[in-house]
C-alpha angles and dihedrals in degrees: 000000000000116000091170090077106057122075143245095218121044094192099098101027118032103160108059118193123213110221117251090233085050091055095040099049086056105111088243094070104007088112097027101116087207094046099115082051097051094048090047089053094058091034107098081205095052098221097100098259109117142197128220088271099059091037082062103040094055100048089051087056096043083048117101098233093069120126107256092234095058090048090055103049078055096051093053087047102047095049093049101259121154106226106207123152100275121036115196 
């Protein structure tokens, strides 16, 4: 995707973010219209750029073989719905 950002030495950086342009240009979201939400949901600095982890983390709920439970607490999550116990 973009091996130019991530470095040869690990010492002084060893949590690399992947820019928020770089993941929704990838062909999987590219036409999605919800696709910078989706990325910021997933992002632990909220600003769309994510880690490994949350790379990770945002493909396995996107996959189909996620548990339909997981993919609804996302979806509430990702359109802005507050999830409380009761929902109106």
């Amino acid at each position: 995707m973009a091996p130019h950002i991530v470095p040869m030495d690990y010492t002084n950086e060893p949590d690399v973010k992947i820019p928020i342009q770089l993941i929704t240009n990838m062909p999987e979201l590219k036409e999605n219209p919800f696709k910078e939400q989706i990325v910021k949901t997933f992002s632990e600095d909220g600003a769309g750029n994510l880690s490994f982890n949350d790379f990770v983390d945002m493909f396995s709920v996107l996959s189909e073989m996620a548990p339909r439970e997981l993919k609804a607490i996302y979806a509430f999550k990702i359109y802005g719905i507050i999830i409380s116990s009761f929902i109106y």
